[in-house]
ZAZA-605901 format. One record per residue (C-alpha): residue in one letter; x negated, y, z. Coordinates in steps of 0.001 Angstrom, whole numbers, padded with zeros to 6 digits, always signed. Layout:
aXYZ/...
! end
This chain:
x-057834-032326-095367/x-057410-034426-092170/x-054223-034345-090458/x-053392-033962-086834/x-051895-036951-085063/x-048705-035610-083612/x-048158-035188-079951/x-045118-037069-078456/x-044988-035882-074927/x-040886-036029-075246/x-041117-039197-072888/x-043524-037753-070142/x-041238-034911-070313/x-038265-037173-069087/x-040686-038938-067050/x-041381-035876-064952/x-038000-034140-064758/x-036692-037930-063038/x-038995-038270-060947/x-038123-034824-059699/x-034668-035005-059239/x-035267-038305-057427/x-037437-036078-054661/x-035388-034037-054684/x-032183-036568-053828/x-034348-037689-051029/x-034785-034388-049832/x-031112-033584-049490/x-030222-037366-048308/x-032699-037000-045723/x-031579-033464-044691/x-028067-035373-044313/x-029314-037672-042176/x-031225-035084-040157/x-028453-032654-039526/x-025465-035251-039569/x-025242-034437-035747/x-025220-030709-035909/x-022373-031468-038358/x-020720-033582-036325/x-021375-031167-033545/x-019881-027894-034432/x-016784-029459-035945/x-015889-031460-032609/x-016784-027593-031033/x-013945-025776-033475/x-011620-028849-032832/x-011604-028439-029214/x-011424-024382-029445/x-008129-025040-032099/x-006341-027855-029979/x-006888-025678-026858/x-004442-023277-027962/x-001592-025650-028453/x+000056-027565-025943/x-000546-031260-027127/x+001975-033720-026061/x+003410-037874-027280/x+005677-037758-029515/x+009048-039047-028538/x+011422-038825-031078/x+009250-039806-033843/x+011138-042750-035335/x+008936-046685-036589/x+009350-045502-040114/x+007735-042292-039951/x+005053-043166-037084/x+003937-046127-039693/x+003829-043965-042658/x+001552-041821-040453/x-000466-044838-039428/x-000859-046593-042264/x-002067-043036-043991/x-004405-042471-040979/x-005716-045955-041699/x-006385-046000-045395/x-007968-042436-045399/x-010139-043497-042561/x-011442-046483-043660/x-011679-045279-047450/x-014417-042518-046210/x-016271-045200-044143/x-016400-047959-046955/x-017196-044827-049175/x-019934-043070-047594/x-021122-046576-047033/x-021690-047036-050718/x-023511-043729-050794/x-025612-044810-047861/x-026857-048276-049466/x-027352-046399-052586/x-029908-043813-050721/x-031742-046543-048309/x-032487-048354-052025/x-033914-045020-053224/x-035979-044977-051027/x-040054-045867-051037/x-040282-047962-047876/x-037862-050114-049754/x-039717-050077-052980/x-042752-051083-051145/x-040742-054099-049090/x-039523-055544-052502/x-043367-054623-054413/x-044919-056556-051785/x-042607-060039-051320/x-042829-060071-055005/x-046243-060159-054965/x-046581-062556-052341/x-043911-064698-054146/x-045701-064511-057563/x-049006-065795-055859/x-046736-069215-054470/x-045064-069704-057711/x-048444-069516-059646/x-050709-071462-057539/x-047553-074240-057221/x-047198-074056-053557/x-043506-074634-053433/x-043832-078218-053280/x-045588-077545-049944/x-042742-075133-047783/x-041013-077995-046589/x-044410-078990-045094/x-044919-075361-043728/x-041174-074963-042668/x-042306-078105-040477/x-045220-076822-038947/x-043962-073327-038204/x-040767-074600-036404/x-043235-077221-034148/x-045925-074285-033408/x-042915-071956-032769/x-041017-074611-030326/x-044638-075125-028660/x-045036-071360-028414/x-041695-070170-026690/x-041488-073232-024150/x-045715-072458-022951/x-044580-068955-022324/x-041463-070174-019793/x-043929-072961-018534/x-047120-070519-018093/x-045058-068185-015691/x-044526-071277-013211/x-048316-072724-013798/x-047473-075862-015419/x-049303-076211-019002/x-047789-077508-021902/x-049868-080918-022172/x-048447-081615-018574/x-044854-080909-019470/x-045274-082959-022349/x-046850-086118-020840/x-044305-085587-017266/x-041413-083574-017715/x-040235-083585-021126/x-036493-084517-021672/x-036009-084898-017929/x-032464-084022-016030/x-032256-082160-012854/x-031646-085100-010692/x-034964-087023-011917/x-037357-083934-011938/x-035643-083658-008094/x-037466-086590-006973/x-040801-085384-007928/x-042415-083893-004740/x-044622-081876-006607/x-042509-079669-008022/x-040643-076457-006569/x-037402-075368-007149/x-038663-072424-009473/x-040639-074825-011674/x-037914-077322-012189/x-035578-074487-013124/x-038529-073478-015875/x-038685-077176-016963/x-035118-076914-017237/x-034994-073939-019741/x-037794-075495-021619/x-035930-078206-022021/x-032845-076240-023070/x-034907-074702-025577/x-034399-075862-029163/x-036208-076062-032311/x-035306-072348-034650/x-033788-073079-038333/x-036566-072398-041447/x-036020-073231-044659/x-038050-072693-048046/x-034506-070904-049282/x-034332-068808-045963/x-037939-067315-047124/x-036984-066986-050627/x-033763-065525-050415/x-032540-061955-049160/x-031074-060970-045813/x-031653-060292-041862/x-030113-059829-038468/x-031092-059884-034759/x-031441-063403-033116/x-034588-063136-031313/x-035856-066541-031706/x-034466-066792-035304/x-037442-066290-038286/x-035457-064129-040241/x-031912-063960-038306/x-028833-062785-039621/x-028726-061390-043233/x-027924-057830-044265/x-024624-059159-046476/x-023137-060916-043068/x-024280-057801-041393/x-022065-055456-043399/x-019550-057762-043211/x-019551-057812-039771/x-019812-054163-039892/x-017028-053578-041913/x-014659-055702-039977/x-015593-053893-036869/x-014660-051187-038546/x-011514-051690-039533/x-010550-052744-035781/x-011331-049567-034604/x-010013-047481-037366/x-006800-049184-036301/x-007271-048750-032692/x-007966-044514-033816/x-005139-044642-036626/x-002704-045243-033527/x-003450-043018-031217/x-004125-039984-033647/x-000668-041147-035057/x+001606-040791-031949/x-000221-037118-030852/x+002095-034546-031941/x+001344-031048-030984/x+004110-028268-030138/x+003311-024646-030612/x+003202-021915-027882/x+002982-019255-029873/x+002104-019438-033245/x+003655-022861-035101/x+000735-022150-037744/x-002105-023027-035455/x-000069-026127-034051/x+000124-027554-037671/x-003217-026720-037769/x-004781-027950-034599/x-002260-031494-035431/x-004427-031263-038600/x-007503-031082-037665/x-007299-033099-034789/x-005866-036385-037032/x-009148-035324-039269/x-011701-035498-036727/x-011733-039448-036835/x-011671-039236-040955/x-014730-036637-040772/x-016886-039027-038188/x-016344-042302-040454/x-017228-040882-043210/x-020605-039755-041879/x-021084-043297-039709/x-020277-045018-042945/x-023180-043491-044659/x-025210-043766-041851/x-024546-047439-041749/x-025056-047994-045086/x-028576-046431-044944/x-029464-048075-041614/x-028395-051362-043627/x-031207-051145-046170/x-033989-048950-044269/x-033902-050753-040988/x-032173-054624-041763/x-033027-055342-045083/x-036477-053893-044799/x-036774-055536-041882/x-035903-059100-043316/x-038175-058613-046601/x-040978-057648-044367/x-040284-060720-042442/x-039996-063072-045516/x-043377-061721-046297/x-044895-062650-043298/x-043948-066044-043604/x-044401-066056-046965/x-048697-064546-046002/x-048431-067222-043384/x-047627-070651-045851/x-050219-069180-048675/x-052848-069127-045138/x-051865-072550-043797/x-051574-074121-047496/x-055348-072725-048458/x-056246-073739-045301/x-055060-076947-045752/x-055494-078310-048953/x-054705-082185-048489/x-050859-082048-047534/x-050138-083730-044463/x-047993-086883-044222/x-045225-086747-041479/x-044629-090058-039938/x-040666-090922-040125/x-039479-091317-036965/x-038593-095500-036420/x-036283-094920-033472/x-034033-091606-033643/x-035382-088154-035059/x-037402-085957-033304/x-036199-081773-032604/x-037629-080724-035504/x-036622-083341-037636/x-033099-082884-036782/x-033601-078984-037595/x-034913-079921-041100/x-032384-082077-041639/x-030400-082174-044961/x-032565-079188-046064/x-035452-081399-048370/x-035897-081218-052393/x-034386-077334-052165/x-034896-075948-055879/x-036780-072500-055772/x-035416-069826-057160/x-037744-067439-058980/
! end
């Protein structure tokens, strides 16, 4: 009598069931999102409806004691909700597939430089990319003045005002491009910029500023103006006209506006922190990451950089104390 194997489909029970209630968390975080205005919306409308029927006035009387109780309580309830719903926001942007398909695809790219030993070779891509980049963003101010790169190069390269002056050739609107090509500097890249995390806005900079100094800035911004709003919802004090209810309940609402908006700009900061900069970085790692696997196939001899006899060169000095980085996997 043969027996049956016996069915285990416990696991793609469990399987299924998470996989739901993960759509269905991005359903309702992206309903949030969606709506957060409308939100925000109708309970500025009731705020405005409930102050308007109290006579709002500064509070004289109120003594330092009380008014920095009042802050201070303002302050950590407003800043709590931000740094809160911030947490909640970074939690949903990681939940989300456009970030699972950011991190899927650098690790990919990674994996293909770590097996085929090409990190011996970023310093010698770092160096390329910084030259073709400097080349790049000084032709475009040259080109608008018709002077082409190989001229600058041979003529005008390095040259001060005074000296480029003398040249009869030149108008005033070219030597003012020379001058901003001159002024233009080599970017920073690094083999750990492109195989680390982070991103910011610098529109020169490969990568820019990372998504930890981001939040950091973010958060310290923050807490300025949560201090800023702490003291002026602290000093309003509301008398009643009629009904001292609805003045202790306009006073109420009114100090709970400011709570109610950070906690829904912490969120959305939070979110906008992984879906738009940190995205945004990985995506840019990968490109340069694509880019070194082209150049390095492309290239299979490396290429030997003269050392400079005299003084270093622009992007020498940008490479500088940056060789023999260890890779981290």
């Amino acid at each position: 009598m043969s027996m049956e194997p016996i069915k285990h489909d416990g696991g793609e029970k469990r399987t299924t069931g998470m996989e739901k209630i993960n759509r269905a968390q991005r359903r309702v975080t992206r309903s949030v999102v969606n709506n957060a205005a409308w939100f925000i919306g109708f309970f500025i409308v009731f705020i405005v409806v409930v102050v308007f029927t109290t006579d709002i006035n500064l509070s004289n009387g109120l003594g330092w004691a009380q008014f920095g109780l009042t802050f201070f309580i303002l302050l950590f309830c407003t800043y709590s909700m931000f740094a809160n719903f911030y947490s909640s926001g970074v939690r949903a942007g990681k939940n989300t597939d456009a970030y699972s398909e950011a991190h899927k695809h650098y690790d990919e790219l990674k994996k293909i430089v770590v097996d085929r030993k090409m990190q011996g070779r970023l310093m010698e891509f770092c160096r390329y990319y910084i030259d073709d980049e400097l080349e790049s963003a000084r032709t475009a101010i040259l080109t608008e003045v018709g002077i082409s790169y190989s001229d600058y190069q041979k003529e005008y390269c390095g040259k001060d005002k005074k000296t480029l002056q003398k040249n009869e050739k030149l108008s005033v609107v070219q030597i003012a491009a020379i001058l901003r090509a001159n002024k233009t500097k080599p970017v920073k890249l690094t083999p750990e910029m492109i195989l680390k995390r982070g991103r910011g806005s610098a529109s020169r900079s490969p990568l820019g500023v990372k998504p930890e100094t981001k939040r950091a800035l973010t958060f310290g911004s923050k807490f300025c103006t949560t201090c800023i709003t702490s003291v002026l919802t602290g000093v309003i004090m509301l008398d009643v006209i009629v009904n001292p209810t609805w003045a202790t309940f306009a006073a109420c609402c009114l100090k709970l506006l400011p709570i109610v908006l950070n906690g829904f700009l912490g969120y959305k900061s939070g979110y906008d922190n992984i879906t738009v900069a940190t995205i945004n970085y990985i995506g840019d790692q990968s490109d340069l990451l694509q880019r070194a696997i082209q150049y390095i196939e492309s290239t299979p001899e490396p290429v030997q950089v003269e050392e400079p006899k005299t003084a270093l060169t622009e992007v020498d000095i940008s490479l500088e104390n940056t060789e023999k980085i260890p890779v981290q996997e």
